[in-house]
N, C-alpha and C positions, 0 to 999 in steps of 0.2 A: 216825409216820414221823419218821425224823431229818434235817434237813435239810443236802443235801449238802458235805462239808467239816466236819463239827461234828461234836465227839466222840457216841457213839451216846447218852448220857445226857441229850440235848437232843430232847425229842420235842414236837412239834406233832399236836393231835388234838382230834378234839370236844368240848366240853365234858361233861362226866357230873353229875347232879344230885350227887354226893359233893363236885363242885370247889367249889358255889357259896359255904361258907362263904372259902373262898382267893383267889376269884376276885373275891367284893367287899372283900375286905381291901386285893388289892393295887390295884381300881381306887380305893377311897377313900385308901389310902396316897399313891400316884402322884398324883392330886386335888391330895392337900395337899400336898404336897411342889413342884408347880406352882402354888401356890395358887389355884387353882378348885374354892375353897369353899363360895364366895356361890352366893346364887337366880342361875339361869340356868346351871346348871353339870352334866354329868350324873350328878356325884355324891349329887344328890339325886331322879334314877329309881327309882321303886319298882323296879324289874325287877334294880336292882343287887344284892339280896336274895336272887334268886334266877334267876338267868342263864340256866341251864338250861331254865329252864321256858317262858323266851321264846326260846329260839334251835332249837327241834329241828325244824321244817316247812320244807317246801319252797323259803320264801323268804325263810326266817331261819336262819341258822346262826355258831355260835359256836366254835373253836378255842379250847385255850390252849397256853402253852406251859409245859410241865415240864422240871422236871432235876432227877434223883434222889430222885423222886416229891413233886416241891415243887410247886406252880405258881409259875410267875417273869413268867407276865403272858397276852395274850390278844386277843382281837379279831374281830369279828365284823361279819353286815351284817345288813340288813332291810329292808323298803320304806320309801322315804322317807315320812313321817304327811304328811298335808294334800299329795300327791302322788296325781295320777291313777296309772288300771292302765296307759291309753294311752302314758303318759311313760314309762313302764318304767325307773322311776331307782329305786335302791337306797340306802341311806345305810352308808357304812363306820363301824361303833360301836364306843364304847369300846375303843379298841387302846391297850395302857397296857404297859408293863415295868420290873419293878422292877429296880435298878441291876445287878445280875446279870446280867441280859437285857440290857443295850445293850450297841453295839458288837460285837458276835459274827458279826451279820450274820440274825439272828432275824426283823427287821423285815422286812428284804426276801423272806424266804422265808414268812412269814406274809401280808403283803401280796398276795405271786403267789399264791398258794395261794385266799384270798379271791377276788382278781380272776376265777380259772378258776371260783371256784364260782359266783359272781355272772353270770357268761356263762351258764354251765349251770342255772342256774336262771330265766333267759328277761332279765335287766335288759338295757337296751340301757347306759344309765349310770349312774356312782358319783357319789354329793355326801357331801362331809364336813367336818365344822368343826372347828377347832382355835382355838389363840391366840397371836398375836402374840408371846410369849414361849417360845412350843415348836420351840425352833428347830429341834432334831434330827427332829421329826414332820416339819416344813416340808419341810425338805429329804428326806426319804423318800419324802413324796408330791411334790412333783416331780419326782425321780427315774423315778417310777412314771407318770409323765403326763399327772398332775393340773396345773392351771391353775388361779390366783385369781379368782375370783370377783366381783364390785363386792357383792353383798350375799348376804343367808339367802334359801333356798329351804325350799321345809315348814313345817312345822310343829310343830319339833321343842321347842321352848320353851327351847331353850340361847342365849337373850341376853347369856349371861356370851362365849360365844366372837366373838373381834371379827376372824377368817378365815374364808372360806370358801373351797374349793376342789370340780373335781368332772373332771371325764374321762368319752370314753366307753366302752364295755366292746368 
């Protein structure tokens, strides 16, 4: 689906085991290019190998986003690790866009798109980490309803990020 306003060659959609070689390119490119490099960063996920393979169930799903059969970036959720089923909290992962992709308005239409599925697949609420240096993330998830946090929730092992934020669904 194209997301409303955007020329039709701006498409959002499931991830397919063909994206995963593009889809860890651009999350490891975007990484470095923020420099979250180091241990604690989720550029070093085994899952970023192969994305697909972790986002197709119930309560993991993973979008990217294309234009002109490129991937330009991407994002997804899952249950937060080290989080009860009774919390019913989700984690918004890896949402990354390479410079092509910002400012279009991408973020916010990927974002909504997550948030409806994450209601529909039972989470009462979202947590997600970022860093202090992302500024454009920051402010899209505020936008979105997210609030700061005082520290990490789960068990997610990304001690590199020094935000957290989370909202409820």
């Amino acid at each position: 689906m194209s997301p409303p306003g955007l020329p039709q060659t701006w498409i959002l959609r499931p991830i397919r085991p063909a994206d995963d070689a593009e889809v860890a390119a651009t999350i490891r490119d975007v990484m470095t290019e923020f420099r979250c490099t180091g241990q604690g960063f989720a550029i070093h996920d085994a899952e970023v190998a192969a994305m697909s393979a972790h986002y197709g169930s119930a309560t993991a799903r993973y979008y990217v986003v294309e234009h002109s059969g490129t991937v330009q970036g991407g994002g997804g959720f899952a249950p937060l690790a080290g989080s009860t089923v009774e919390a019913a909290t989700c984690e918004l992962r890896k949402m990354y866009f390479r410079p092509a992709a910002r400012g279009l308005g991408l973020g916010h239409a990927l974002l909504e798109l997550l948030l409806a599925e994450m209601r529909a697949a039972g989470f009462r609420r979202c947590y997600l980490e970022t860093t202090s240096w992302m500024t454009a993330a920051q402010h899209l998830y505020r936008a979105h309803g997210f609030t700061a946090l005082c520290r990490a929730e789960g068990a997610t092992g990304h001690h590199g990020c020094d935000l957290h934020f989370a909202r409820p669904l």
